[in-house]
N, C-alpha and C positions, 0 to 999 in steps of 0.2 A: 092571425098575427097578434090581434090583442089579449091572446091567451097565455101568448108565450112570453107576451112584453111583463103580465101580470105576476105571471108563475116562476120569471127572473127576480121579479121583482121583490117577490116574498121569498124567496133563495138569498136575497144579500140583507136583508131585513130577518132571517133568521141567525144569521151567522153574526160574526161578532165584529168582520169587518167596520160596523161604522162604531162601534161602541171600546173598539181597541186601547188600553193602555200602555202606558210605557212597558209596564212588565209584563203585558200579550207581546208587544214585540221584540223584548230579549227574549223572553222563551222562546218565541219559532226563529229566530237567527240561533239561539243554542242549540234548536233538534237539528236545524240543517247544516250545522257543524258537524253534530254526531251523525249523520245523513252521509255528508263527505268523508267521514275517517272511516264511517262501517266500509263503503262502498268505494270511494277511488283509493285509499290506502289499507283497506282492508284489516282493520282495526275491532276485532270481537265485533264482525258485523251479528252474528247470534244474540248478543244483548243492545247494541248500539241501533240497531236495525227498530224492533219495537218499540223503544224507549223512545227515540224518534219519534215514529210514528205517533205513536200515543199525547207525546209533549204537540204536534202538531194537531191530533185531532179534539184536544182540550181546549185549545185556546181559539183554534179558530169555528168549535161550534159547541159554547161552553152550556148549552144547553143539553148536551149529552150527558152529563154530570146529575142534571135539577130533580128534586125531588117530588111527587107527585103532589099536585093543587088541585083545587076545585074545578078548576079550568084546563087545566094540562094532564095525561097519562104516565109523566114523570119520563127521563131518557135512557137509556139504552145501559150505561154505565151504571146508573144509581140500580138498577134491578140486576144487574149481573154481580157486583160487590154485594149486594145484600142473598143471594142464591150462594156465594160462595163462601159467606161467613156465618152462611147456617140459619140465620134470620128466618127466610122464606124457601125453604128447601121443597124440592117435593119428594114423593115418597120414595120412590130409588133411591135416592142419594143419603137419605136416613137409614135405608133396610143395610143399606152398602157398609155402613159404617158401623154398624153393631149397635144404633141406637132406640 
């Protein structure tokens, strides 16, 4: 029991729940707007869909974003934007492109 109390624990200490500002919380009331119009009014849920998504999984675990420290591995987001902008590519994706 004291594993699970622990491992919750460092779950709301990784996220940004306690550290929220004002403008974490109009962004996620603006995705779940765009959340509503994709989905009960059916409004370009194709772009409103993601865009959602994305505006809610920034704000609420903005360490997905963070760049690699001495201490950290860096998140999930910083290594996919730096893979798609050619940065840190691997070989496929350069032989792919005639470079």
């Amino acid at each position: 029991m004291d594993y699970i109390v622990s491992t919750l624990n460092n779950l709301v200490h990784q996220t940004a729940f306690l550290n929220l500002t004002w403008g974490n919380y109009l962004m996620i009331v603006v995705a779940l707007v765009f959340l509503y119009l994709a989905i009960a009014h059916d409004f370009e849920p194709l772009l409103l869909v993601p865009i959602a998504f994305g505006m809610l999984l920034v704000n609420i675990y903005p360490d997905i974003m963070a760049a690699p420290t001495e201490t950290s591995s860096g998140g999930l987001l910083y290594y996919f934007s730096n893979w798609t902008s050619g940065r840190s590519c691997p070989p496929s994706f350069l032989w792919a492109s005639g470079q």
